[in-house]
DRENDO-1510 file (C-alpha; in Angstrom, 1 decimal, always signed):
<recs>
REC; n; res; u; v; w
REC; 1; UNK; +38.2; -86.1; +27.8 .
REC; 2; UNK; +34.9; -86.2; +26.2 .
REC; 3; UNK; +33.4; -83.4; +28.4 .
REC; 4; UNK; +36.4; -81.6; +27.8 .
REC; 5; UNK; +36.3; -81.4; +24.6 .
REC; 6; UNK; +32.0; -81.0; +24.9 .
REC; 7; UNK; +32.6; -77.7; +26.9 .
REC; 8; UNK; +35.5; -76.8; +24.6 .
REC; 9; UNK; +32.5; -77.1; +21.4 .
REC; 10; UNK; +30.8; -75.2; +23.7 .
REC; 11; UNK; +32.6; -72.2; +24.3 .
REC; 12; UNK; +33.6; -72.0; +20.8 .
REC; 13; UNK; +30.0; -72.0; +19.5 .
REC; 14; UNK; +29.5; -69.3; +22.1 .
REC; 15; UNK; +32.2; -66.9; +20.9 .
REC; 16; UNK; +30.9; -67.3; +16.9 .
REC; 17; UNK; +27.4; -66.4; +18.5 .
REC; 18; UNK; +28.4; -63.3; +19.9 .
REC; 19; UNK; +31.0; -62.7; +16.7 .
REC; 20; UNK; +27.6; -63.1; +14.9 .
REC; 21; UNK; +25.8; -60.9; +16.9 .
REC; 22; UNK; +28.6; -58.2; +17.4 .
REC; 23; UNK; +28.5; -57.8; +13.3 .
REC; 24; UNK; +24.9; -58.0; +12.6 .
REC; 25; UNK; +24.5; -54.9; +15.5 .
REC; 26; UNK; +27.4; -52.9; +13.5 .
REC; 27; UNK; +25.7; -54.0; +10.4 .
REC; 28; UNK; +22.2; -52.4; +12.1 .
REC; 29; UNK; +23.9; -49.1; +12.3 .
REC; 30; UNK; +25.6; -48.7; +9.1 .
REC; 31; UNK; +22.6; -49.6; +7.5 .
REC; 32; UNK; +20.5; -47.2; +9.0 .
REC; 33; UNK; +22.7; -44.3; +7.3 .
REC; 34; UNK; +21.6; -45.8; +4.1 .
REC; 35; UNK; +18.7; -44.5; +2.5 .
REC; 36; UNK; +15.7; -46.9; +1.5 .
REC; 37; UNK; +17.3; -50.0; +3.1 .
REC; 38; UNK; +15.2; -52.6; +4.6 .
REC; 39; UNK; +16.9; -54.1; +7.3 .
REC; 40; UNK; +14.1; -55.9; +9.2 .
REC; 41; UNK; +13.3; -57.7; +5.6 .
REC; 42; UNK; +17.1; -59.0; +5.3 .
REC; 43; UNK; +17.3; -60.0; +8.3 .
REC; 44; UNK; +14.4; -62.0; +8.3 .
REC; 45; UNK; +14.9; -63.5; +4.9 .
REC; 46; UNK; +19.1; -64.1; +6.3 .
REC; 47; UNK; +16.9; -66.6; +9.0 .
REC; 48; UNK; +15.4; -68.8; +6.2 .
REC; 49; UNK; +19.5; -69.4; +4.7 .
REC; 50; UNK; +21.8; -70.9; +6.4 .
REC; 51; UNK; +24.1; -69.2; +9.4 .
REC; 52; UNK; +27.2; -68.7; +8.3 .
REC; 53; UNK; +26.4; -68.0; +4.8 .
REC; 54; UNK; +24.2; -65.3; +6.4 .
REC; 55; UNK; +27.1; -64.0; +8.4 .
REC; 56; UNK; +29.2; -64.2; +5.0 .
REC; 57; UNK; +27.0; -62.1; +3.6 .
REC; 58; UNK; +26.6; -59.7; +6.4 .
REC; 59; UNK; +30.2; -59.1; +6.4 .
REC; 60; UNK; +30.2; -58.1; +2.7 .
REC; 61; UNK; +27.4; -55.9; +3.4 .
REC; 62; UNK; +28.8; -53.6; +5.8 .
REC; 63; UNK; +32.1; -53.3; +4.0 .
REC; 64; UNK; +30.2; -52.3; +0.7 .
REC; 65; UNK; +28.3; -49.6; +3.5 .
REC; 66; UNK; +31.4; -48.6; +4.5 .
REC; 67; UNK; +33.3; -48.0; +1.1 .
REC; 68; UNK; +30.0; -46.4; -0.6 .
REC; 69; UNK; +28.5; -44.5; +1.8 .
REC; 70; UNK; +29.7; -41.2; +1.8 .
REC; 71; UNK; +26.3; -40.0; +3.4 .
REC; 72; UNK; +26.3; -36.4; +1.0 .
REC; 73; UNK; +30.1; -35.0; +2.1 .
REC; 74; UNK; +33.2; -34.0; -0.2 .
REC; 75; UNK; +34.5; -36.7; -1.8 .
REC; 76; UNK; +38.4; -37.6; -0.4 .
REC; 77; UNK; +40.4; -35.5; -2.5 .
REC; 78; UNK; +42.8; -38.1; -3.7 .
REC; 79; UNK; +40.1; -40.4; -4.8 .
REC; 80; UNK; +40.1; -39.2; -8.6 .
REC; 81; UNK; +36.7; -40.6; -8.8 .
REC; 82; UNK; +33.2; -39.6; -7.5 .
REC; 83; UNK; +33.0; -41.7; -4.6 .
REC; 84; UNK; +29.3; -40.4; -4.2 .
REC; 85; UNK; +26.3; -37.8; -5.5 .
REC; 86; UNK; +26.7; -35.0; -4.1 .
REC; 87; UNK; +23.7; -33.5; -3.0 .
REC; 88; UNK; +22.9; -29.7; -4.1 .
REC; 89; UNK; +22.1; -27.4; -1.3 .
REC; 90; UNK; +19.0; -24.9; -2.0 .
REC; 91; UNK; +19.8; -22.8; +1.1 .
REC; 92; UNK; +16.6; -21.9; +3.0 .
REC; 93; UNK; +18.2; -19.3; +5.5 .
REC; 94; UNK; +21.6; -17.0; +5.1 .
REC; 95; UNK; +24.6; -19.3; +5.1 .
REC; 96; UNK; +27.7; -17.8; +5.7 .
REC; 97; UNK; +30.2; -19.5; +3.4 .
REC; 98; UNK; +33.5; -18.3; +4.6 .
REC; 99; UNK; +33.8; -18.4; +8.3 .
REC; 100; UNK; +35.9; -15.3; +8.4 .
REC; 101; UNK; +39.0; -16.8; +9.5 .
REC; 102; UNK; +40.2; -20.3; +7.7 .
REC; 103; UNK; +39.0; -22.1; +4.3 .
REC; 104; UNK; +36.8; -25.2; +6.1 .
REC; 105; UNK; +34.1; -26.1; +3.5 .
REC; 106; UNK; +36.4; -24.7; +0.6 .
REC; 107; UNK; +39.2; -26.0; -1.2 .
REC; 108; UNK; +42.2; -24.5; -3.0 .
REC; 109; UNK; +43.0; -25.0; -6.5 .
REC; 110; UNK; +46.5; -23.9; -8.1 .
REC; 111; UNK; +47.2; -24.1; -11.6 .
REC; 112; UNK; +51.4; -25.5; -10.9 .
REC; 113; UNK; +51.1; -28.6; -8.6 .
REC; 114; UNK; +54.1; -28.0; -7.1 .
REC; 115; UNK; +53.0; -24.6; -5.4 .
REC; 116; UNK; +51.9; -24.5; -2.1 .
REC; 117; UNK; +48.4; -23.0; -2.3 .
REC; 118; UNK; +48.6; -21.4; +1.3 .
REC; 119; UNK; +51.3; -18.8; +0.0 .
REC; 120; UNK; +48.5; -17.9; -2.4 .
REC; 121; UNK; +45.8; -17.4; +0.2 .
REC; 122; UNK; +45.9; -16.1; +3.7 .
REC; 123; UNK; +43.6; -14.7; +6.4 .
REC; 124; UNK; +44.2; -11.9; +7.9 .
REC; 125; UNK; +42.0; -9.5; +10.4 .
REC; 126; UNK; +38.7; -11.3; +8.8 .
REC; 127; UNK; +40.1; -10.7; +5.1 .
REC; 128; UNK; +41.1; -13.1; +2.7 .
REC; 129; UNK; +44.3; -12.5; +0.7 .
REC; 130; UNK; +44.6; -13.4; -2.8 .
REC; 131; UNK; +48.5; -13.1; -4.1 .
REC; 132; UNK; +46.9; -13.7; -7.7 .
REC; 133; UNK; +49.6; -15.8; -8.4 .
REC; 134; UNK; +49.4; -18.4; -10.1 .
REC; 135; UNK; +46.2; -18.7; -11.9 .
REC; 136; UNK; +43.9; -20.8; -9.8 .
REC; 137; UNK; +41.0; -20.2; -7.5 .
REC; 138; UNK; +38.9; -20.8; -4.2 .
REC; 139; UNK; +36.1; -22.8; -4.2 .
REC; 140; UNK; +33.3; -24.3; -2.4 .
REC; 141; UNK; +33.3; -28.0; -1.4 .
REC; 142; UNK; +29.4; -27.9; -1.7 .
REC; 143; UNK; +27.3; -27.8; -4.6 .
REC; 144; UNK; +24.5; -24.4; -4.6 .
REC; 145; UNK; +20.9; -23.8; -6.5 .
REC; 146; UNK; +18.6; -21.0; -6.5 .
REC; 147; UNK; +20.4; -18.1; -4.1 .
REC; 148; UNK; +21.2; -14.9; -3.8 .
REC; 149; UNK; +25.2; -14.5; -3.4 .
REC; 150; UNK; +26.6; -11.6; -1.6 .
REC; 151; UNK; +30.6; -11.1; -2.1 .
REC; 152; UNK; +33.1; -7.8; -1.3 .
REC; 153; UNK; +36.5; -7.2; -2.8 .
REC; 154; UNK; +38.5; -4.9; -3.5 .
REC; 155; UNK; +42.1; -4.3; -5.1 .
REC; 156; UNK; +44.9; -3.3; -1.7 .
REC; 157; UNK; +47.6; -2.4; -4.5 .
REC; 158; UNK; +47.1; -1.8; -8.3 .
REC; 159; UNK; +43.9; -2.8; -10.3 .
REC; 160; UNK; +43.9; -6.3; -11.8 .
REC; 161; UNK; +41.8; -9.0; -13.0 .
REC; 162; UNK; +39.8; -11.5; -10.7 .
REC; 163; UNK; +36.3; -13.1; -11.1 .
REC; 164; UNK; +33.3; -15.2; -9.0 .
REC; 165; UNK; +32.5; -18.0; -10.8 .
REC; 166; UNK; +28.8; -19.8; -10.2 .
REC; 167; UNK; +27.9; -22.9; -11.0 .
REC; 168; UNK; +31.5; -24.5; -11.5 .
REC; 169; UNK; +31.7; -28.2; -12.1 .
REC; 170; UNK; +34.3; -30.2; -11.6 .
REC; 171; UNK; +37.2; -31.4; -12.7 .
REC; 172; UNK; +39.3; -28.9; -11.1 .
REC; 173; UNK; +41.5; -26.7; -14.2 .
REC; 174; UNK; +42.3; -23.2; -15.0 .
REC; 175; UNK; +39.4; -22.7; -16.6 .
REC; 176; UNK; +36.4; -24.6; -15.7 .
REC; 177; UNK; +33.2; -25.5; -16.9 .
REC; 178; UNK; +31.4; -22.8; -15.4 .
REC; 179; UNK; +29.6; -19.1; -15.5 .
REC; 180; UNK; +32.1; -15.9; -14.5 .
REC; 181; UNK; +30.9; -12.9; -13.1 .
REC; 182; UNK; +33.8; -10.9; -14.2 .
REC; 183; UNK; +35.9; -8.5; -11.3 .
REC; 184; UNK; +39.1; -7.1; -13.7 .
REC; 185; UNK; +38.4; -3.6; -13.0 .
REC; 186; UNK; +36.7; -1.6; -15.3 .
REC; 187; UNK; +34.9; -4.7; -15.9 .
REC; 188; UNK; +33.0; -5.6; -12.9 .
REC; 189; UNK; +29.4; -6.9; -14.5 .
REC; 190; UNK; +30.9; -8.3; -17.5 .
REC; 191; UNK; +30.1; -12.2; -18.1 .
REC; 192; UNK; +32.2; -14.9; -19.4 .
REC; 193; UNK; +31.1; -17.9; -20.3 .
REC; 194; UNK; +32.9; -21.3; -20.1 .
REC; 195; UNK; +33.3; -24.3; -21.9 .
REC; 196; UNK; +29.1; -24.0; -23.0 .
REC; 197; UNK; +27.6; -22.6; -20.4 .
REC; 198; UNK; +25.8; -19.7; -22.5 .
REC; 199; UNK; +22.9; -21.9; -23.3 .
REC; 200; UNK; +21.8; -25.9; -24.0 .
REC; 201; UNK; +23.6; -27.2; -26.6 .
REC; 202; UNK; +26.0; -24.6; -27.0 .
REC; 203; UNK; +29.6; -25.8; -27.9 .
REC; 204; UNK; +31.6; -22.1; -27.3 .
REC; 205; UNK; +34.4; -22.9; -25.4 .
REC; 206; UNK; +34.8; -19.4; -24.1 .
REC; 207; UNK; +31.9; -16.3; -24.7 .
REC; 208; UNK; +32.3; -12.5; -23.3 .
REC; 209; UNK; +29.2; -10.5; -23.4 .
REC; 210; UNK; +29.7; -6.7; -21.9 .
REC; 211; UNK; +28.1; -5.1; -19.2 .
REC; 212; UNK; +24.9; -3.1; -19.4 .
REC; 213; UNK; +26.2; +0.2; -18.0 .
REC; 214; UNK; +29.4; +2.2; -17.3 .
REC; 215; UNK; +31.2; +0.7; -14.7 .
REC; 216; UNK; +29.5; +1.4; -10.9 .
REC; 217; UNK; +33.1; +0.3; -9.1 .
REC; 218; UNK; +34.5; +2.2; -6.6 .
REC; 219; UNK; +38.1; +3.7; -6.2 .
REC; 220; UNK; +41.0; +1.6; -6.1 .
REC; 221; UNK; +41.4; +0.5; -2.3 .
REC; 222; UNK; +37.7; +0.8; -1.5 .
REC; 223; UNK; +35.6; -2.3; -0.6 .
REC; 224; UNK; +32.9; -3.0; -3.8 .
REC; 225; UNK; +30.1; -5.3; -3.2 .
REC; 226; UNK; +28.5; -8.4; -6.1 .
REC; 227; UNK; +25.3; -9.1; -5.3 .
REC; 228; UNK; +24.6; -12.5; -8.3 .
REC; 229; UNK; +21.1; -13.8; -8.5 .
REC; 230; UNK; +20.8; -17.3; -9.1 .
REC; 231; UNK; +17.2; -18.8; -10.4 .
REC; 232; UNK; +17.7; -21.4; -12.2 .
REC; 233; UNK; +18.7; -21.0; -15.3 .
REC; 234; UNK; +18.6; -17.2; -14.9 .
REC; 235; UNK; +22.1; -15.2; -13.5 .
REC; 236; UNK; +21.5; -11.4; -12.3 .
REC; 237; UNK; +24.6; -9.3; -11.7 .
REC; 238; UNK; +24.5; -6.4; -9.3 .
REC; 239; UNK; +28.0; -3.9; -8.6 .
REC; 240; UNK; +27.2; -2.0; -5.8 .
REC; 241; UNK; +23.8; -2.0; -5.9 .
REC; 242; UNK; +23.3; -1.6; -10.0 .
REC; 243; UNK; +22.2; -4.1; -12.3 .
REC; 244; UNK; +25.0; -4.4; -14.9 .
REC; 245; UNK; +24.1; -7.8; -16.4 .
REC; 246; UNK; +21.9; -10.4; -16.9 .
REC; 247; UNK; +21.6; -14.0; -18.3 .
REC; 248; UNK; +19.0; -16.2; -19.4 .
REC; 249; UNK; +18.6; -19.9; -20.1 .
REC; 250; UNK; +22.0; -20.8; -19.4 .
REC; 251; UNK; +23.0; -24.4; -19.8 .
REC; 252; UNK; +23.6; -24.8; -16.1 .
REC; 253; UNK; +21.8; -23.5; -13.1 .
REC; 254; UNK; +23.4; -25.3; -10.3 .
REC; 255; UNK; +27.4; -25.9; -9.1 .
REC; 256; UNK; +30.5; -24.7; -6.7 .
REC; 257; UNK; +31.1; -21.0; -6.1 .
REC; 258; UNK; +35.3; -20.2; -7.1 .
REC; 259; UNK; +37.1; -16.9; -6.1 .
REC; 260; UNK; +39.7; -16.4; -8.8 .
REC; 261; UNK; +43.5; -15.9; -8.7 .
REC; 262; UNK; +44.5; -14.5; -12.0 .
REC; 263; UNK; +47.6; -12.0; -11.9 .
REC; 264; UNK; +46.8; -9.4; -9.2 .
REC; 265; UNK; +46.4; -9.5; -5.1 .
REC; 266; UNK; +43.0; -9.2; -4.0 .
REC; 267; UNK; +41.0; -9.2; -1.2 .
REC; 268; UNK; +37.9; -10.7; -0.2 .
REC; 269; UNK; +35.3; -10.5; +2.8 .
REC; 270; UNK; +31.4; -11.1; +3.8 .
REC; 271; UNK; +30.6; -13.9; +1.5 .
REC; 272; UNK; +27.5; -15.5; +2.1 .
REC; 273; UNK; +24.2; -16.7; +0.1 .
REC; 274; UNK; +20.5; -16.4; +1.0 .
REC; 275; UNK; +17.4; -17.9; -0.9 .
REC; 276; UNK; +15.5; -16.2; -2.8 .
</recs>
């Protein structure tokens, strides 16, 4: 009975060893994700305490990993919290932000809740359909600093109203804290500035300052092009080529990229951004 219950001891010591082991190796990976940890150091200091409180402690370790580390991706989009910093991208080459034929890397926003947002926007033929109803807008999951944005629209039906907004931040609402580079037509160039972007300090909820020139748009049905310079805290507008605005020391210089819904179908194509 004795050596039974000896080898009995035995095995069970053996199956907490390998537990042990099994954890400390998943604990090895999920650490390595982490930026700046040391895991050579804890492990050596987790031989000077004792085993299992070591183990205990391992175990906490890689949950906390595992709940915290969201390693620089969009947040879950119930989690009504930042889960973790996102990390700005200062593109280095021409990134193409729309794929040309679904909305991965961009999420829909829709001022009623209960609307679904994929009868506002659809793809079609390498076009993206706006219904412009209800308010709302595209927008990029990923933060962007210091680029060159290239964007084409154009109205398939009657002129309307529609903008690009640059350097959004969240929370998601109708009208975000942000910088719009205005597309109602007629208007193309004009800015509008949100919830004190204009400049440091400002407290304007809302600012409208003109374009430069007479409008540079083409006809109704034709395909314009927005080239919006982003330095900074510096915003150039250009409408087919013409510079029709320009902005200096605004209060933000980094953020999401929108599309806007606002009242009128529109369509969109060849969106990218390239440094400058």
């Amino acid at each position: 009975m004795q050596q039974v219950i000896g080898s009995a001891g035995r095995r069970g010591a053996a199956n907490k060893k390998r537990l042990s082991a099994g954890i400390v190796r998943r604990m090895r990976l999920k650490c390595r994700r982490v930026n700046g940890f040391n895991f050579k150091q804890t492990f050596k200091e987790g031989s000077k305490m004792g085993k299992r409180r070591f183990l205990e402690l391992s175990v906490v370790l890689v949950v906390s990993v595992i709940l915290a580390g969201c390693g620089g991706r969009e947040c879950r989009e119930s989690n009504k919290q930042a889960c973790c910093v996102q990390k700005t991208i200062e593109p280095t080459k021409k990134i193409m932000l729309w794929n040309g034929k679904d909305f991965d890397g961009w999420k829909l926003f829709a001022a009623d809740p209960n609307v679904d947002v994929r009868n506002v926007w659809s793809v079609k033929n390498g076009v993206i359909r706006c219904e412009g109803k209800p308010n709302g807008y595209m927008r990029t999951k990923s933060d962007y600093a210091k680029y060159k944005l290239h964007v084409e629209w154009r109205w398939p039906g009657s002129a309307g109203n529609s903008g690009v907004f640059v350097h959004m931040s969240k929370p998601d609402r109708i009208w975000p804290r942000a910088v719009e580079c205005q597309l109602q037509s007629g208007s193309a160039g004009d800015f509008w500035f949100i919830d004190g972007t204009d400049s440091p300090g400002s407290e304007k909820k809302i600012l409208n300052v003109k374009k430069k020139t007479e409008s540079s748009e083409k006809q109704l049905g034709e395909w314009n092009s927005y080239d919006i310079y982003c330095r900074g805290n510096n915003v150039r507008i250009f409408v087919n080529g013409v510079l029709q605005n320009e902005a200096k020391e605004t209060a933000v210089g980094s953020g999401k990229i929108c599309l806007q819904s606002e009242g009128t179908p529109i369509e969109f194509r060849n969106i990218y951004i390239e440094p400058l």
